[in-house]
N, C-alpha and C positions, 0 to 999 in steps of 0.2 A: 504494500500500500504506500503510494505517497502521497502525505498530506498538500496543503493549499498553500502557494507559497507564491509569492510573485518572482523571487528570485530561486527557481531548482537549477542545479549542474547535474544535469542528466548525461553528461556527455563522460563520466567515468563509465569502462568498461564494463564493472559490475552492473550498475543500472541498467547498460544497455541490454544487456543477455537478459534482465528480469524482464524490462518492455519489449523486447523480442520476443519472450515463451506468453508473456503477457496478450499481444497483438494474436500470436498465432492460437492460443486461447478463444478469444473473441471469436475471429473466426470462423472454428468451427462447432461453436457455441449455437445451437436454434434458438435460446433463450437468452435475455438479459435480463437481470433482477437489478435493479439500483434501489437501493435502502439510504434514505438518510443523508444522499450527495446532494447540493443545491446545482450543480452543473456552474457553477461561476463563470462569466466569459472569462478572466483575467487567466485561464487557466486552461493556458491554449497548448501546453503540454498532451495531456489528461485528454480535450478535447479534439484534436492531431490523433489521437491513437486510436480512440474510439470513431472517430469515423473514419480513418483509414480500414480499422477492423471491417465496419459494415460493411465498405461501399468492393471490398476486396473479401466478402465473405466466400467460402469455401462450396458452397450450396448454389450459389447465382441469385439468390434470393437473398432480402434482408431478413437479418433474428428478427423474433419479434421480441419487444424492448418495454418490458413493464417497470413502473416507478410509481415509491411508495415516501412520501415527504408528509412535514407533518406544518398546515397552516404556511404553505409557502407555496400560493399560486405563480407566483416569478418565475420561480426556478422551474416549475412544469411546464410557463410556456419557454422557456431553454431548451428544456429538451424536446419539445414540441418542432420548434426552429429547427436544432440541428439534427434528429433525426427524422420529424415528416412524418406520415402515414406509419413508419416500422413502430411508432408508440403504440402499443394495445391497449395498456391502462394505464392512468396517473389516480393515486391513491391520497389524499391530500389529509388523512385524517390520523396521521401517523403507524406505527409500528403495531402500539397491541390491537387498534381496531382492526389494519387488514389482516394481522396475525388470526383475531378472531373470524374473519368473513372472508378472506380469501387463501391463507394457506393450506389449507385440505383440497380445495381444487386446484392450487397452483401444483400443488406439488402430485395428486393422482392424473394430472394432465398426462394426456400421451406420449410428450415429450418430458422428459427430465430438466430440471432446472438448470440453470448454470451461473452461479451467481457471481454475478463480478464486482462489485462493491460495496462499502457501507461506510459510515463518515460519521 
């Protein structure tokens, strides 16, 4: 995980191999979960990776890309913007409400989860 930072040096070696297995993660990922990120612009790292992951998905199709925030309409239209139609749901009532109303379907979905974030 890296956190929010206006200034990251990503360009050590270590990093890079972790945003390489990272990216190719995404991928071939059918699912994205985000928990708890606001999607920041400022954090054009972070957002650089993640749509490269889409747009270069393994499938020819985009993930589809659920997001669970809690009182922060902003940041759903973020991810609204950068990724478009691949959004299926935005949850705006935080963690234990969708825990309650939507984790037993997320998770007996036909596809398995793959959760790539939480903040």
């Amino acid at each position: 995980m890296a956190t929010f930072s206006y200034r990251k040096h990503l360009d050590v070696p270590f990093f890079q191999s972790i945003w390489d297995d990272a990216r190719e993660s995404l991928r071939t990922a059918e699912r994205w979960l985000f928990i708890g990120y606001s999607m920041p612009e400022a954090d054009v790292e972070i957002r650089h990776l993640l749509k490269t992951a889409e747009l270069s998905h393994t499938s020819g199709t985009r993930p589809r890309i659920d997001v669970v925030l809690k009182d922060d309409a902003s940041a759903g239209l973020r991810y609204q913007r950068l990724f478009g139609r691949a959004v299926q749901s935005t949850s705006s009532a935080g963690i234990q409400s969708w825990v309650v109303k939507s984790l037993s379907d997320y998770c007996s979905s036909r596809v398995a989860p793959h959760i790539t974030g939480s903040r």
